[in-house]
SERO-4910 file (N, C-alpha, C, O; in steps of 0.05 Angstrom, whole numbers):
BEGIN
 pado doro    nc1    nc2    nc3   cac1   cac2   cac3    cc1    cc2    cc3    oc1    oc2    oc3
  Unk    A   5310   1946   1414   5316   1972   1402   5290   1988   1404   5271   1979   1391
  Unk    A   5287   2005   1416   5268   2026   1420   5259   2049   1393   5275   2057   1376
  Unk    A   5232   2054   1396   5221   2072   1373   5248   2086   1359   5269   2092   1372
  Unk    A   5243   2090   1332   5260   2109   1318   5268   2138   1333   5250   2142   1349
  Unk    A   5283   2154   1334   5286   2182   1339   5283   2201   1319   5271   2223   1320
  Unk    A   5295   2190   1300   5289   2210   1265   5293   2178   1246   5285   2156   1250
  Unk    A   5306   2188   1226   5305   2171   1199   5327   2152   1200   5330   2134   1184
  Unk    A   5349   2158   1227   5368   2143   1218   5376   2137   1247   5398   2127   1248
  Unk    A   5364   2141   1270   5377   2142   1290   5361   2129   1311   5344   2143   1321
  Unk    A   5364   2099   1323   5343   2091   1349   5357   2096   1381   5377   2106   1390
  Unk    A   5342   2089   1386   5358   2076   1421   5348   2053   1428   5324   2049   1428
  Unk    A   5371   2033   1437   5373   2011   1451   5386   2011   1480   5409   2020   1485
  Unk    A   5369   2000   1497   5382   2000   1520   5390   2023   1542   5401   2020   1564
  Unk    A   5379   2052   1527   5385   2080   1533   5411   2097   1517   5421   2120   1518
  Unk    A   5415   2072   1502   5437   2088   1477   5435   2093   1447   5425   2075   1434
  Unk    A   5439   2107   1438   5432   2121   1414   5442   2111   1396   5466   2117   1394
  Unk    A   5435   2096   1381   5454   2076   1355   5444   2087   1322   5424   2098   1313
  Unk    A   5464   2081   1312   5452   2100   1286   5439   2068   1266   5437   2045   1274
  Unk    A   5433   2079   1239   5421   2057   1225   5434   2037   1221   5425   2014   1220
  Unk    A   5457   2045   1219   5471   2017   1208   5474   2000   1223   5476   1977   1215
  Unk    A   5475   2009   1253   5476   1979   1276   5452   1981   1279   5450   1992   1301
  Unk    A   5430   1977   1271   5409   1978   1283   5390   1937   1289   5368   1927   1286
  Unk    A   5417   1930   1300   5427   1903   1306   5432   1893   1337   5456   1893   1344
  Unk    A   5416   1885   1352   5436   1882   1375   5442   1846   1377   5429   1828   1367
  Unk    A   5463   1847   1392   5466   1813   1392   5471   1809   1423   5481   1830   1430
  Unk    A   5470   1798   1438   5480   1796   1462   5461   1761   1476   5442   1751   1464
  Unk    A   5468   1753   1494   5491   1761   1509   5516   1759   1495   5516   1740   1479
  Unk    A   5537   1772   1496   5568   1770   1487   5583   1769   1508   5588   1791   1518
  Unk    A   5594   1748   1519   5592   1716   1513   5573   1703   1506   5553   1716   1512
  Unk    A   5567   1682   1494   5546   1674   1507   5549   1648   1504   5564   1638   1487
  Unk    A   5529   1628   1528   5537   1606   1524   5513   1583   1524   5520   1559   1522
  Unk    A   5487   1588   1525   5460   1571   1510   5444   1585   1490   5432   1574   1471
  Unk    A   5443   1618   1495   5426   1618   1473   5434   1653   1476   5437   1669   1494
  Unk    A   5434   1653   1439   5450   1686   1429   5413   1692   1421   5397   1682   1406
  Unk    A   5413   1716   1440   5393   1734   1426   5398   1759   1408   5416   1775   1412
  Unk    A   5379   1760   1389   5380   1780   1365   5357   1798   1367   5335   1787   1370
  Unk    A   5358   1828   1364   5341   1841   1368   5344   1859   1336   5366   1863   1324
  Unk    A   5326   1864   1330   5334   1876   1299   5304   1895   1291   5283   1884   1287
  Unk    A   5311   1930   1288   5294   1940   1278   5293   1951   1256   5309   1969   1249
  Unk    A   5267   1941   1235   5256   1936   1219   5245   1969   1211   5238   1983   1230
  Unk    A   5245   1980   1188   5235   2007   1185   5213   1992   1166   5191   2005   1165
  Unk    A   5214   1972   1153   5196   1960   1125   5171   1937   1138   5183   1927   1156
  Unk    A   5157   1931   1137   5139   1908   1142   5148   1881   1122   5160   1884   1100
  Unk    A   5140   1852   1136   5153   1836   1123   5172   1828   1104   5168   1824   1080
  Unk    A   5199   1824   1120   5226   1827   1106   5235   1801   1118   5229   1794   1141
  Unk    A   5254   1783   1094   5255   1769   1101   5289   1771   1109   5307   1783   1097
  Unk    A   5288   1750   1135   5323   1754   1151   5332   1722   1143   5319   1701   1140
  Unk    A   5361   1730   1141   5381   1707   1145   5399   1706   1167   5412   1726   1167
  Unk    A   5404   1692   1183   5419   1690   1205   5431   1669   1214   5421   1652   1229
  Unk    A   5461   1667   1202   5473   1653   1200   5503   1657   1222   5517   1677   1228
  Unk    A   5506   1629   1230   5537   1629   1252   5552   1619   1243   5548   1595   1241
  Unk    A   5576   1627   1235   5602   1622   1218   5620   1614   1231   5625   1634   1243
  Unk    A   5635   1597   1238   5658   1589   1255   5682   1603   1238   5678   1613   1216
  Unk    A   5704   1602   1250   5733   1617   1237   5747   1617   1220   5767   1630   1215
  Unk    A   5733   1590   1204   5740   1573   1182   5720   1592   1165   5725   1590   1141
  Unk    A   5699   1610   1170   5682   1614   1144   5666   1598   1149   5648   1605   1133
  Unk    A   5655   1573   1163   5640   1547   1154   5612   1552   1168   5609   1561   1190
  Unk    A   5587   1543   1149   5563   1559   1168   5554   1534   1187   5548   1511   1180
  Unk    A   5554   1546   1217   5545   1517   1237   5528   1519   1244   5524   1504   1263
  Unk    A   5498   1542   1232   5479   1543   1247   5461   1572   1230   5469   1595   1229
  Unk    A   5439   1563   1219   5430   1580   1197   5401   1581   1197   5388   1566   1182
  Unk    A   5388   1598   1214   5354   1607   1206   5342   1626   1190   5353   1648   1188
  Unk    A   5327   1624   1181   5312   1647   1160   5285   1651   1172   5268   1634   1174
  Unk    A   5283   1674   1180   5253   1685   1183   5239   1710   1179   5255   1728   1173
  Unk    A   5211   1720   1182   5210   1740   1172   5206   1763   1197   5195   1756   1218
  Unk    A   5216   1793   1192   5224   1813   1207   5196   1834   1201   5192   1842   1178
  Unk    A   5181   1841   1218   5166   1862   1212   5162   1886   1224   5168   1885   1248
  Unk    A   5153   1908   1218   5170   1935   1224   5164   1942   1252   5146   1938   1269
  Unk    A   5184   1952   1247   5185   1958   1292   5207   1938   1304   5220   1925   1288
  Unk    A   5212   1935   1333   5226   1915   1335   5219   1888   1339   5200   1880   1354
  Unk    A   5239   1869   1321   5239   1847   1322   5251   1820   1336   5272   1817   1324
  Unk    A   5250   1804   1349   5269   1791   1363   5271   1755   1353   5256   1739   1343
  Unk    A   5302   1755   1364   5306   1724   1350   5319   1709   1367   5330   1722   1384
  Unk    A   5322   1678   1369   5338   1661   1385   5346   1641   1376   5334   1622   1366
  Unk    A   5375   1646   1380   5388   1624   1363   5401   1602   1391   5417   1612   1407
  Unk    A   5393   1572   1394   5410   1560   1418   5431   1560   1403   5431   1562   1379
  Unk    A   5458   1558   1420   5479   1554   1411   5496   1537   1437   5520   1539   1441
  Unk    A   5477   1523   1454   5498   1506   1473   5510   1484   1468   5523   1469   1483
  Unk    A   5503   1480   1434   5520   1456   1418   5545   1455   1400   5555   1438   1385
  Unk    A   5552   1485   1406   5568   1494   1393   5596   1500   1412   5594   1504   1436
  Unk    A   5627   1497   1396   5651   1493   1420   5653   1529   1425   5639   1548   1417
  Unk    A   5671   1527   1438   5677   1544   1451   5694   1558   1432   5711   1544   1422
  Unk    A   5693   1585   1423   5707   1596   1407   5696   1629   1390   5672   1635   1389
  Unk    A   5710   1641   1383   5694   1665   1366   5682   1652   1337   5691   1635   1322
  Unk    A   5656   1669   1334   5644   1654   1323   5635   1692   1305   5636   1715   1316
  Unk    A   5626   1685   1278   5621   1713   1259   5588   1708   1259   5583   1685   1253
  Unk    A   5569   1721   1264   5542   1723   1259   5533   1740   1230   5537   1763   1225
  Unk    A   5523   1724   1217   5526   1736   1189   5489   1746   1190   5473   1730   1200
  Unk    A   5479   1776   1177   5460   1775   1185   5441   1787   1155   5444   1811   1150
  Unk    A   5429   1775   1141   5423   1794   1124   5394   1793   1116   5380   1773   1115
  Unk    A   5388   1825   1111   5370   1831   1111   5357   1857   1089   5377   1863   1077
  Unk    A   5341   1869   1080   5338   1886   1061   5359   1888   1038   5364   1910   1029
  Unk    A   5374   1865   1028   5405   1870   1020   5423   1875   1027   5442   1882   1012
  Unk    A   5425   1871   1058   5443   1892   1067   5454   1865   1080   5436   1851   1090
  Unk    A   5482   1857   1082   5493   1830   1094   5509   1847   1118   5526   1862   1108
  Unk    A   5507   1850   1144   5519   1860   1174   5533   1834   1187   5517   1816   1189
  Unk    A   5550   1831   1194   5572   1816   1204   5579   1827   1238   5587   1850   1241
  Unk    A   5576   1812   1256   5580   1817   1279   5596   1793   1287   5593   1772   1274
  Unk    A   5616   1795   1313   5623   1769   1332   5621   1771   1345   5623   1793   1356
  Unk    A   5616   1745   1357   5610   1727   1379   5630   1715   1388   5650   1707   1376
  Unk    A   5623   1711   1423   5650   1687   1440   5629   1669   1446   5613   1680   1462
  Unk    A   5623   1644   1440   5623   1632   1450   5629   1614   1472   5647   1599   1465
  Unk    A   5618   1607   1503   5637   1607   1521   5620   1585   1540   5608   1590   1562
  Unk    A   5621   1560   1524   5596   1545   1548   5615   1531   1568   5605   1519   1587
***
């Protein structure tokens, strides 16, 4: 995710995303390892990032800390089946929910 534009608005990738996704997850599929890109307006914040299978059930859960500007994360996931999967992500209080296909 690239420098801020104003207070609420970055670009990733050459696209203009507002605050609230200010999340990227990809690859989507993916099938050894889901990267997380996440920008940070605050200095040392701490993240939860958790992979939920369809059941709700957590199969895969890191905590680390995010500091301002962008941040990046890697979760392997080539031990995980094949299936949609919910990425639970939270951070400043704020709990963001994305999915995933898993597809090894």
């Amino acid at each position: 995710i690239g420098a801020p534009q104003n207070d609420t608005n970055y670009t990733f990738q050459g696209r203009l995303i507002k605050e609230d996704e200010n999340i990227a997850i990809f690859p989507n599929p993916a099938n050894d390892l889901l990267k997380i890109e996440l920008y940070s307006n605050k200095n040392s914040n701490r993240v939860s990032i958790e992979i939920l299978d369809f059941l709700g059930r957590s199969v895969k859960k890191i905590e680390k800390q995010a500091f301002k500007g962008k941040n990046h994360f890697e979760l392997p996931v080539e031990n995980l089946s094949d299936g949609l999967y919910n990425v639970q992500i939270i951070t400043n209080g704020r709990k963001i929910n994305k999915k995933v296909l898993i597809s090894n």
